[in-house]
N, C-alpha and C positions, 0 to 999 in steps of 0.2 A: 032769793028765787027770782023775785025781778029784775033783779040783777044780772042775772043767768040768762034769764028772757033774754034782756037788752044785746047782749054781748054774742048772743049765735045771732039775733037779729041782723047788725052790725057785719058779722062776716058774710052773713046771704049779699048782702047789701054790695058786699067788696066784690064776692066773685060773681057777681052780675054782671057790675061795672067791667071787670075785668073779659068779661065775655063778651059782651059787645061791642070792646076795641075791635074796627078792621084791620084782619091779618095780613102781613105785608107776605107777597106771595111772592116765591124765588124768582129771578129773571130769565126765561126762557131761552133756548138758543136762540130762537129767532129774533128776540127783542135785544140779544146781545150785539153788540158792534163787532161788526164785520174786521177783524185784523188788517185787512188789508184796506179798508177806510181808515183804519187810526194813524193819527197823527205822527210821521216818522224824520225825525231829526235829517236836515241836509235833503229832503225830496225833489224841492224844487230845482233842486242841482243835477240831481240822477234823472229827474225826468228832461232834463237838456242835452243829455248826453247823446251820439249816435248811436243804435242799437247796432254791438256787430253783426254782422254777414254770418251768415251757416258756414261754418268748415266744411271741405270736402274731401273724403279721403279715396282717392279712387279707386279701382278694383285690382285685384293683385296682378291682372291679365294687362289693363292698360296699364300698369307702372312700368310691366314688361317691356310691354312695348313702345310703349314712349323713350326709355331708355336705349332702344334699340334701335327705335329711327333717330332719336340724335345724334348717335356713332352712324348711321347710313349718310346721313346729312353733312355731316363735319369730315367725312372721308375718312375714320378711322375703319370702316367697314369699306373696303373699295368693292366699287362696280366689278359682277363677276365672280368676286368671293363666295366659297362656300362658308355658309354659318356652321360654327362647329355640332359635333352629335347633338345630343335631345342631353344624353349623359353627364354631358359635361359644363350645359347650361343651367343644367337643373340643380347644378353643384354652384353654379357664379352667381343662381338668384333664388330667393327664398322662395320658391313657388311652388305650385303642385304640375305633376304631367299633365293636366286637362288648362289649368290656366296658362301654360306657357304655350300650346297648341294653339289656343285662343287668338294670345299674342301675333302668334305667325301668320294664323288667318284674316289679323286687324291688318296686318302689313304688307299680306299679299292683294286686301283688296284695293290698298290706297296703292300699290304698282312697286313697291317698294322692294319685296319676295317674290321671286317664283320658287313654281315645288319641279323636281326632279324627280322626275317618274323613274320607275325600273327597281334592280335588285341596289343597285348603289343610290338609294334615293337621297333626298336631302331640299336643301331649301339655300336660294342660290340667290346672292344681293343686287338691288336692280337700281342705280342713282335716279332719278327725275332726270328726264331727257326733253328739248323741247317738241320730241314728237310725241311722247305720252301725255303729258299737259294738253297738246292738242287735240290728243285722240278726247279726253275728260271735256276740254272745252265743246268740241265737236258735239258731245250727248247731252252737252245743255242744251248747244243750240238747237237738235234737234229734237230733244223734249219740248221746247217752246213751241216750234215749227218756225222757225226762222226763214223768212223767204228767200230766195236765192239772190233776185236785187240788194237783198239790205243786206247780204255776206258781201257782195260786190263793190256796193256803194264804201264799205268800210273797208276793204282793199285796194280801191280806190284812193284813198284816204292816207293809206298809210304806207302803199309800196313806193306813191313819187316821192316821200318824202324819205326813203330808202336812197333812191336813188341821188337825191340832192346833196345827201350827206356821204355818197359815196365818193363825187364829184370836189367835194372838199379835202376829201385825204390825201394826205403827204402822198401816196402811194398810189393814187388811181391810174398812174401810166398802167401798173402791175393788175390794177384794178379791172382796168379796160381789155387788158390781154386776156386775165382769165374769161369771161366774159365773152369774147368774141370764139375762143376754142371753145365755151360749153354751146356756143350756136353754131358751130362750122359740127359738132356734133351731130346736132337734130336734123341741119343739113343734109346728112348720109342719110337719114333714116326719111325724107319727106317723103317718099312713094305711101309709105305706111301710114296711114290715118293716126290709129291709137299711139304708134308705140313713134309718132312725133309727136302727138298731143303730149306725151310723156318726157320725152328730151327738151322739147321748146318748156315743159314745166321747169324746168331744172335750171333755165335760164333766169327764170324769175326765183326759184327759189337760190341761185348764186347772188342774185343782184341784194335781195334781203338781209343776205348776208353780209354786202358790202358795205353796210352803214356799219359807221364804227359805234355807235351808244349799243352798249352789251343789251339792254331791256326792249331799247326798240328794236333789236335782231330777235329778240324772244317773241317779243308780241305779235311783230308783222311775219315770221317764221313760221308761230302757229296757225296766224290767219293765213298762210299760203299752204298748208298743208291739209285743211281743211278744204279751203278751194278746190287742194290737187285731186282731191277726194273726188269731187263733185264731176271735177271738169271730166278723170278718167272714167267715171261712169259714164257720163256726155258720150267720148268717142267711142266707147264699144260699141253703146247703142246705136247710134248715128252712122257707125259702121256698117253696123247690121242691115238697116235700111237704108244702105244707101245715101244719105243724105251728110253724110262726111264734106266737109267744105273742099273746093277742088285744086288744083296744085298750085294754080296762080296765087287765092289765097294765103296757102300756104309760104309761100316766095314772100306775099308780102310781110307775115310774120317775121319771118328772116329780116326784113329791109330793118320792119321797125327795130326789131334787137339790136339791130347794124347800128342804128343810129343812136342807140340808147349808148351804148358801148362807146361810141366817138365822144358823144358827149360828155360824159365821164372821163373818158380819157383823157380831154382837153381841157377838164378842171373849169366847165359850165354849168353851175347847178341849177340856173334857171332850166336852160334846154333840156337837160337830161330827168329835171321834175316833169317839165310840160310835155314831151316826148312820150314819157312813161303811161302818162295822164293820159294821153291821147288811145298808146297804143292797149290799153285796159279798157277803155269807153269803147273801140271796135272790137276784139276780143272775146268778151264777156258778152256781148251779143246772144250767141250762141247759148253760151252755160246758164246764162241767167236771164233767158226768156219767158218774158209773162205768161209762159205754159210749163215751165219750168218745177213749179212744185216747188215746196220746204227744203232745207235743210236737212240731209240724211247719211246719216253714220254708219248705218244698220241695212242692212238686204233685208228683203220677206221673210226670210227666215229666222230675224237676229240675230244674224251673224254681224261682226265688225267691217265695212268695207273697207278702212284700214288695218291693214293687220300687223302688228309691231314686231319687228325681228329678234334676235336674242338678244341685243345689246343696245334698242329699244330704238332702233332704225326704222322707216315706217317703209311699207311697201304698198302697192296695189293689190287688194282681193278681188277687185271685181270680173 
């Protein structure tokens, strides 16, 4: 019996002990280590690596089109061309009818398409001409508000050095000729205010032309067509009131061209720069007078004051 005592005693005894051990309690998600904290084989390697760049896959409409000005660009599409149906492109490129429209629309607005109106419509290819470049540069400048001195001071700039380099070419006798026939032109026309302001333009814009570096005939091109811009709003108005400069002026125009033409032809590029230089500094008097106003592309109405012809030749609107 004592015995018996002892021996359930003995077990109370055990599962006490047993009970009073602290339970080790599971590890909770939060107390677990974060995966992306543990320790990963070669880290310090990948973390030196550059992370790439995002992919970009364009839209189905610019793939169009992109593919479509680099045939306008590389002249597989020539200037004038009509782009074939809607039919038959929709067959040469994986696209839907609304996305290739799109296309047309990105390329009509970079100058690239026109749309042909009427029952034969169609969409009609247009190269970059340096008169449409001009027309784009012209709406910067006149977004800015560019004042009419500082278009001058940069044609200034860049038309005597037209000329110096014209004065250099194997060909300026041939140079000189042309030249002297586009002022024996404006000549006929001096009674007329505007439409010599417009022929004596022509003289400058020949001479721009007679620099041989293909870039600097682009650049100083454009700036002289934006000028013309300007200068033929000038004479209307100036017409209108009267205040049109008077024929002697005029005459002296002629002189200066005279001179500019000799000098070129004689293969003097000093004279024919400083000549130029001169005849720009009297000149632009008029057009670019500190009551002149900005830079303007656009009439009251936002219209274009130049307006580009079919084959992106630029004309007078005003």
């Amino acid at each position: 019996m004592t015995k018996e005592v002892t021996a359930r005693s003995a077990r109370s005894t055990a599962r006490t002990r047993r009970s009073s051990r602290p339970i080790r309690q599971a590890e909770s998600p939060e107390d677990a280590t974060p995966a992306s904290e543990a320790p990963i084989q070669g880290a310090g390697e990948m973390a030196s690596r550059p992370r790439p760049l995002p992919l970009r896959t364009p839209r189905v409409a610019e793939a169009v089109a992109a593919h479509l000005r680099l045939r306008i660009l590389e002249g597989e599409l020539a200037d004038g061309a009509e782009l074939p149906p809607e039919a038959v492109l929709l067959q040469q490129f994986p696209a839907s009818r609304p996305s290739l429209r799109e296309a047309f629309r990105i390329l009509e607005t970079e100058g690239l398409l026109t749309v042909r109106r009427g029952k034969v419509g169609g969409f009609i290819v247009r190269s970059p001409t340096p008169d449409t470049a001009a027309y784009h540069m012209g709406l910067l400048l006149h977004s800015r508000a560019i004042p009419m001195p500082d278009l001058a001071e940069a044609r200034n700039l860049l038309e005597p050095w037209c000329a110096e380099q014209a004065a250099l070419r194997p060909d300026r006798a041939e140079v000189g000729a042309r030249l002297r026939k586009v002022n024996d032109m404006a000549a006929e026309c001096v009674e007329d205010g505007p439409a010599f302001t417009e022929a004596a333009g022509r003289f400058h814009e020949a001479l721009v032309d007679a620099a041989g570096n293909q870039t600097l005939r682009m650049f100083a091109g454009m700036m002289e067509a934006i000028w013309s811009v300007q200068e033929r709003g000038w004479a209307r108005k100036a017409a209108d009131d009267s205040s049109y400069p008077n024929i002697a002026l005029r005459q002296s125009v002629l002189k200066a061209h005279e001179s500019i033409a000799a000098a070129i032809e004689s293969g003097d590029a000093e004279a024919a720069g400083r000549l130029t230089r001169s005849h720009l500094a009297a000149s632009q008097l008029y057009v670019a007078s500190d009551d002149a106003g900005p830079v303007r592309m656009l009439d009251e109405y936002g219209m274009p004051r130049m307006a580009l012809g079919a084959n992106g030749s630029s004309t007078s609107s005003d």
